[in-house]
C-alpha positions in Angstrom: -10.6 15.2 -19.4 -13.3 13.9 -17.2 -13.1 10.1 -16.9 -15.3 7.1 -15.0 -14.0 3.7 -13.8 -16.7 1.3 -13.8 -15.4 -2.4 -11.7 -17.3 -5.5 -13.5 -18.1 -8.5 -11.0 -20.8 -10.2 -8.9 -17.8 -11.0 -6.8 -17.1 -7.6 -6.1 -20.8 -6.8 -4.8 -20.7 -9.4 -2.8 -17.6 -9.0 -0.7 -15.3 -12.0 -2.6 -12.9 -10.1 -3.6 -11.3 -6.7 -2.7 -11.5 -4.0 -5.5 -8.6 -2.7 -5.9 -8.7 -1.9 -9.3 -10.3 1.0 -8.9 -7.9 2.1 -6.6 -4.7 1.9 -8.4 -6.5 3.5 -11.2 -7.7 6.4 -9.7 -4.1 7.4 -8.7 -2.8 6.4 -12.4 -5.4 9.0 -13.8 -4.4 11.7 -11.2 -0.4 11.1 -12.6 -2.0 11.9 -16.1 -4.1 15.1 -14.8 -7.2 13.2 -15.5 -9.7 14.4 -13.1 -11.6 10.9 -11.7 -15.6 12.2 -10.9 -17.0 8.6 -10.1 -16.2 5.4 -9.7 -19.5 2.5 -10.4 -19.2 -1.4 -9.3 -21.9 -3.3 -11.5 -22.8 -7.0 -11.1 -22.3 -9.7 -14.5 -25.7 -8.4 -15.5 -26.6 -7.2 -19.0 -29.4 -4.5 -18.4 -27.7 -3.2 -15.6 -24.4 -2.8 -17.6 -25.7 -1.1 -20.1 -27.3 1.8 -17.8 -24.0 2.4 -16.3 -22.1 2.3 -19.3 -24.9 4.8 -21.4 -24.4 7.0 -18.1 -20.5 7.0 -17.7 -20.6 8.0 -21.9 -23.0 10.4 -21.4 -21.0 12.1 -18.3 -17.5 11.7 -19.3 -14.7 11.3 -22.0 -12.7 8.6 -21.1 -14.5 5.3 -19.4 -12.3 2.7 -17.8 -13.7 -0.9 -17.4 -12.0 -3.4 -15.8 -13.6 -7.2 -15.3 -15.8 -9.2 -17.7 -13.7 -10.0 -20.5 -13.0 -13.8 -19.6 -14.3 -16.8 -21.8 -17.6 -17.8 -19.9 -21.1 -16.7 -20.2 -21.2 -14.0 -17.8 -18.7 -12.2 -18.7 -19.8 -9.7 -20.8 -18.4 -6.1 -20.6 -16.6 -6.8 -24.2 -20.3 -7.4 -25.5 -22.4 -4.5 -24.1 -20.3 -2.1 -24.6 -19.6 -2.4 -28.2 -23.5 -2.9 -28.2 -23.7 0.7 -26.5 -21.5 2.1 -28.9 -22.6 0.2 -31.9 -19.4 -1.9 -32.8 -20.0 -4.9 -34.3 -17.9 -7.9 -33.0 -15.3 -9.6 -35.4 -12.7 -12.3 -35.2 -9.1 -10.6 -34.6 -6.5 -13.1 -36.2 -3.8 -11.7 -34.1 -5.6 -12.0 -31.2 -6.7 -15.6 -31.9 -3.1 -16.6 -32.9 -1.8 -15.6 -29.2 -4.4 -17.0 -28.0 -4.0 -20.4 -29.2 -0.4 -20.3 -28.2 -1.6 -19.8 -24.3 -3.9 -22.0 -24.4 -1.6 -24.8 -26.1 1.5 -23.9 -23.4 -1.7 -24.4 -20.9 -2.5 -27.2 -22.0 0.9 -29.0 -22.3 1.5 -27.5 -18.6 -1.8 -28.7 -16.9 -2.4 -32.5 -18.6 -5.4 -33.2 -17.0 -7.1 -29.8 -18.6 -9.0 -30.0 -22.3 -9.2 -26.4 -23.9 -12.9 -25.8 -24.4 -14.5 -23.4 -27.0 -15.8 -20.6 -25.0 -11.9 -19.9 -24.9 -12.0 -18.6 -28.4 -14.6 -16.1 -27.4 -11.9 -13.6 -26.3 -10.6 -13.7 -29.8 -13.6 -11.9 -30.8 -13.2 -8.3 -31.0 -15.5 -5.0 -31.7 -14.6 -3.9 -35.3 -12.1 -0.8 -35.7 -11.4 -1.6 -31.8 -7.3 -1.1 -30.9 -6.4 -4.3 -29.4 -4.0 -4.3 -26.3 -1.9 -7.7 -26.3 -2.2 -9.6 -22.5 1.2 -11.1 -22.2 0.0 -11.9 -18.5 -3.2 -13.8 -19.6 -5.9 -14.7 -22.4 -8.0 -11.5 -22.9 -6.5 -8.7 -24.9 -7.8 -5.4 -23.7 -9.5 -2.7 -26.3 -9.7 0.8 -26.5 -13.2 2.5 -28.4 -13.4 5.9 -29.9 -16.4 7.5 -31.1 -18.2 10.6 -31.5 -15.3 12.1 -29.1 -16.0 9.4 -26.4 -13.4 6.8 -25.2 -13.9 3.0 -23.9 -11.0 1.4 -22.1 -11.4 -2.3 -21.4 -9.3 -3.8 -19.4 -8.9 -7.4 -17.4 -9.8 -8.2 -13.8 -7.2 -9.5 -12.6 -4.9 -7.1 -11.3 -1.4 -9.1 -12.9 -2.7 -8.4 -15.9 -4.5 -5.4 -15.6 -1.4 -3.1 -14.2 0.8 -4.0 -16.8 -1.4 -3.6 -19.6 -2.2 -0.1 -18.3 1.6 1.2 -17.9 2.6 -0.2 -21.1 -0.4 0.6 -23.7 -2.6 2.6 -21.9 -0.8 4.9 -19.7 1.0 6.4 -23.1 -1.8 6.6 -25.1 -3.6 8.6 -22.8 -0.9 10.8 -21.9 -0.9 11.4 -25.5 -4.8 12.7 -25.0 -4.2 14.6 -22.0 -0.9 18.5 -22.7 -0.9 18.7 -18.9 -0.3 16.2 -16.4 -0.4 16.0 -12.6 3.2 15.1 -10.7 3.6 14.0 -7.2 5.4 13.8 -4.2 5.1 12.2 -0.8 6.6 13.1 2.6 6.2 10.7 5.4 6.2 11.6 8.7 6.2 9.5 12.3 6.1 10.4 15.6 3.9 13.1 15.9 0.3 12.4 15.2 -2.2 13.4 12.3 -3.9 16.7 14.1 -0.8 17.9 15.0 0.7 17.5 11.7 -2.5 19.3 10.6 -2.2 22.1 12.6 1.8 22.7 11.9 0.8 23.1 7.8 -2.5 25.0 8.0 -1.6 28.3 6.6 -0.2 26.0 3.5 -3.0 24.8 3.2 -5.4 27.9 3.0 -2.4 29.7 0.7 -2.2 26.8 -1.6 -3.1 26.6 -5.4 -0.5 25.3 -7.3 0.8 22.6 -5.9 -1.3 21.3 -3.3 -1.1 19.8 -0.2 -3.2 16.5 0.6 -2.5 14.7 3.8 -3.4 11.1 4.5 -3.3 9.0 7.8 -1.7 6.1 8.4 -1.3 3.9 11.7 1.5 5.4 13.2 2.6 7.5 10.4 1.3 10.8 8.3 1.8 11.0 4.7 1.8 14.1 3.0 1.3 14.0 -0.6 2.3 17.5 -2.5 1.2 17.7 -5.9 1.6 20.0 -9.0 0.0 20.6 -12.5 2.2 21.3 -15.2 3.2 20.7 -19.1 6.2 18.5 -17.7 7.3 16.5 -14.9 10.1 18.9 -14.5 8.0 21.8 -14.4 6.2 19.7 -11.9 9.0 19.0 -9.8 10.2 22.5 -9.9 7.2 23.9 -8.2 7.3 21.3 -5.5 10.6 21.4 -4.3 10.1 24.6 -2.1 7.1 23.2 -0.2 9.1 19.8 0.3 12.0 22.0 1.5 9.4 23.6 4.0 8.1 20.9 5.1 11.9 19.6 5.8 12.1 23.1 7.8 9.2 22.4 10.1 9.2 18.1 10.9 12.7 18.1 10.6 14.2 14.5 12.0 10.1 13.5 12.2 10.1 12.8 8.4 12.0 9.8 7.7 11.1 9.8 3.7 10.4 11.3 0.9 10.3 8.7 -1.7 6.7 7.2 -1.7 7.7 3.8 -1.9 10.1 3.7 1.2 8.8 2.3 4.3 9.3 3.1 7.6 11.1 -0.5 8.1 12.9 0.5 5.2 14.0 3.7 7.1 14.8 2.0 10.2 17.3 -0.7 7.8 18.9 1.8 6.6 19.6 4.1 9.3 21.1 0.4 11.1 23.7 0.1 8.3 24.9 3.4 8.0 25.5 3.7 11.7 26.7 0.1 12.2 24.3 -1.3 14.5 23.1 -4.7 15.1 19.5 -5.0 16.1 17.6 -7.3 18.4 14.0 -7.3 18.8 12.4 -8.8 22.6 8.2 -8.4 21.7 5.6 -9.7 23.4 2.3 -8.4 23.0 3.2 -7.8 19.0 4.4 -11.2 18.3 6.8 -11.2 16.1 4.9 -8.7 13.8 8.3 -6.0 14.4 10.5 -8.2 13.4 8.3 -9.2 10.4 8.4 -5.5 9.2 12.1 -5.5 9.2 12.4 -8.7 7.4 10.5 -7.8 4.9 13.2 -5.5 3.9 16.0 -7.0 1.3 19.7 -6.9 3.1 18.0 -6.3 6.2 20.2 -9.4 7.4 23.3 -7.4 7.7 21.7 -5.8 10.9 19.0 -8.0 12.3 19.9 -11.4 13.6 17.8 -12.1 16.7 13.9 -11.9 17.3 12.9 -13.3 20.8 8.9 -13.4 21.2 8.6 -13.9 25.0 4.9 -13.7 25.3 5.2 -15.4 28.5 6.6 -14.5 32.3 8.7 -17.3 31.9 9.7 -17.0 28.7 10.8 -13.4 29.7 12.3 -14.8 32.4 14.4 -17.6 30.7 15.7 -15.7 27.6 15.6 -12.4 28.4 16.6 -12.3 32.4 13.8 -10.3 33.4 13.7 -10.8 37.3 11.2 -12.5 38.8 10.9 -9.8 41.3 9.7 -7.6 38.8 7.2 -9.4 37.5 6.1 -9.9 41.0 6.2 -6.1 41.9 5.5 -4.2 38.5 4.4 -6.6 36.3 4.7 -7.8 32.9 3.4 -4.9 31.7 5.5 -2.2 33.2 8.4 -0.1 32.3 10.6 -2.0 34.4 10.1 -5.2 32.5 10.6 -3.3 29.2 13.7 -2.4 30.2 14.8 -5.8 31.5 13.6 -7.6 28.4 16.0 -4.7 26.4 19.0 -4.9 28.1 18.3 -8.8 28.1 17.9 -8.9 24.3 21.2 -7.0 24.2 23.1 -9.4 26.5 21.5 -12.3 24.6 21.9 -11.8 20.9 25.2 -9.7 21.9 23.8 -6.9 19.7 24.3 -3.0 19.8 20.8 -2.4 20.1 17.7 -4.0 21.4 13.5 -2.9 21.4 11.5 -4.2 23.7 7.2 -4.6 23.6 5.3 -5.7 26.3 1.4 -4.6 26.9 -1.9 -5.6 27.3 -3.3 -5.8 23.6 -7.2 -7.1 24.6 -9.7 -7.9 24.3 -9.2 -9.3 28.6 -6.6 -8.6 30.5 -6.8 -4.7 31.9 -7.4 -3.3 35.2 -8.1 0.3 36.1 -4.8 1.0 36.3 -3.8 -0.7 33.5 -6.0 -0.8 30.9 -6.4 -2.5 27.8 -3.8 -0.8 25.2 -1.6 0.4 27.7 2.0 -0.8 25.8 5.3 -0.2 27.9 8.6 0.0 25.1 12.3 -0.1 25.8 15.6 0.0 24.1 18.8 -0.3 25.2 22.5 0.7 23.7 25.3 1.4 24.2 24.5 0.4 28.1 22.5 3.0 28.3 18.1 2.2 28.6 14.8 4.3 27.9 11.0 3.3 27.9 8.3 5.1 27.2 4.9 4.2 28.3 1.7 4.0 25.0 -1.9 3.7 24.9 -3.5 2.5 22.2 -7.3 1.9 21.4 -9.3 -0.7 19.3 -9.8 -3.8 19.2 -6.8 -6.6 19.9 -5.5 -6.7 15.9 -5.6 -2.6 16.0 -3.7 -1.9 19.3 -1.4 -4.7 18.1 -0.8 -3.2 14.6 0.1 0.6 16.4 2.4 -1.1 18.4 4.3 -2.3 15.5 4.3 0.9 13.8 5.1 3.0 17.1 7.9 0.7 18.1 9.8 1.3 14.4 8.9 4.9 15.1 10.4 4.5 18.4 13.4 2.6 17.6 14.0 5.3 14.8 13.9 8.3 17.7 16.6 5.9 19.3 19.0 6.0 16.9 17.8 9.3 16.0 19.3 10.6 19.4 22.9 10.2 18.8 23.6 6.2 18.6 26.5 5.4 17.1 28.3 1.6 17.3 31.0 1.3 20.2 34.4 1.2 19.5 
């Protein structure tokens, strides 16, 4: 089935707010093997609204709006569309009962806010309409069917919006749709997109069924294989032998296959099961490593120390870099990544330490050391590697590949045979 996703809001056009709506929809309608041909963003305006809605009917089966269906004036996707498709609107009772309830808990929550009428506008319904509870909010969602065309609406905001989807609509048009799409993702670091690329181009040109679909990522590749079938186990049947090729030619390079792991996640994990304690000694990045790993739950059991030494003498006082080599080499230099390893080590009396120091921009470079030239170290088991980067962009970008290269780093480390001392 051919279906549209149309994005309701002013705000949207002008830049308030991110639309990512249309996103997580798009991939929700690839899961069901619905086959997304355009996506429209139209402003609270009534005219305008109805064009794009009479041309989404006329082009597809299934149209997904999201936005518009608040209490105020201009919110008014509920109202043209059952105009377009001739639905009168009528009271539901249900829908007014949990309404009221909200709006009561609201109010006994918030005593310096009145309900107002305009809230009973969402109550309002087009007749024959199925109505979609919003246990995250005030206003339901409704599905329309005629003449072999479908109207999804759905709310704005995206806390109410997901779950309504993967509870009520999700089902009902997997119901709709005998063959759906299944998925898997293989993530890769270390090696970069092209050469990724080039290693899976005969795949590529042999491929039908499944398919492969890569997608870049700062510091990382994802590759996303994906089959048709009547079943998610026919599905996964036809993608395990290009996963298990894939394993056969990135080997230790792909550190997931589960599309929600991170790379942090990876780097966690691989800590606990060799028994490693981590330290972290950044400069340029600023903490931003040792955010990644903290956003990881349990990932206390291996990380206790983050030292952000963006100064000579901070490198100096808490990590022991010598003042000699900031004199000779510089703060930048794979001297001083070393030293501010092997001085994380010492100081957090960890088994394993990454260091970052570089020039992230937009001042700072010379000739010979340009802006985005990043020096990394690590040090365990008393033994210390560094590896010299350049990055380009602007300060936030170089900043942001450091981050992702030193986890890919650190991962390589560990990767090479690390194991905790007896």
């Amino acid at each position: 089935m051919v279906t549209e996703l149309i994005s309701v809001g002013t705000e949207i056009l002008l830049g308030n707010i991110v639309n990512t709506n249309s996103a997580y929809l798009s991939e929700k309608c690839a899961q069901l093997g619905l086959s997304v041909y355009y996506q429209t963003v139209v402003g609270d305006n009534e005219e305008r609204m109805k064009a794009v809605i009479k041309t989404a009917l006329d082009r597809s089966d299934v149209v997904i709006l999201t936005g518009g269906l608040g209490p105020t004036e201009d919110d008014l996707t509920k109202e043209v569309t059952a105009d377009v498709m001739g639905f009168p609107l009528v009271e539901d009772p249900h829908s007014r009962e949990l309404l009221e309830a909200y709006l009561k808990q609201y109010e006994k929550n918030n005593a310096q806010r009145r309900i107002t009428a305009n809230n009973y506008k969402q109550a309002m319904v087009p007749e024959g309409a199925l109505v979609l509870d919003n246990h995250n909010g005030t206003a339901p969602g409704l599905i329309m069917e005629k003449n072999g065309k479908i109207a999804v609406l759905l709310p704005g905001p995206p806390m109410e919006m997901k779950p309504m989807f993967e509870e009520e609509v999700f089902p009902y048009l997997r119901r709709l749709q005998p063959e759906i799409i299944f998925s898997q993702m293989v993530k890769i670091c270390s090696i970069g997109e092209s050469q990724v690329a080039e290693e899976i181009q005969d795949l590529i040109e042999e491929q039908s069924n499944p398919t492969i679909a890569p997608y870049a990522k700062t510091g990382e590749v994802h590759l996303r294989i994906t089959a048709k079938g009547e079943s998610e186990k026919e599905c996964r049947k036809l993608i395990k032998p290009v996963v298990h090729e894939l394993k056969t030619r990135f080997g230790k390079n792909i550190f997931a296959t589960d599309e929600d792991k991170t790379l942090e996640e990876a780097v966690v994990d691989m800590l606990k099961d060799q028994g490693l304690t981590l330290a972290l000694a950044e400069s340029c990045t600023g903490g931003e490593i040792a955010a990644r790993i903290v956003n990881v739950p349990g990932a206390s059991e291996v990380f206790g120390h983050g030292f952000v030494t963006y100064s000579n003498r901070a490198k100096r006082k808490f990590l022991g870099v010598k003042k000699t080599t900031l004199k000779a080499c510089g703060a930048v230099s794979e001297k001083c990544a070393k030293e501010m390893a092997r001085g994380g080590c010492a100081a957090a009396k960890s088994d394993i330490c990454l260091s970052v120091t570089g020039i992230a921009g937009p001042d700072g470079g010379t000739k010979e050391k340009p802006v985005g030239t990043v020096f990394m170290g690590c040090c365990y088991n008393d033994k210390i590697i560094a590896r010299e980067f350049h990055f380009t962009g602007n300060r936030t970008k170089i900043r942001e590949q450091s981050t992702a290269h030193a986890l890919a780093f650190l991962r390589e480390c560990m990767l090479e045979g690390v194991s905790k001392k007896e």
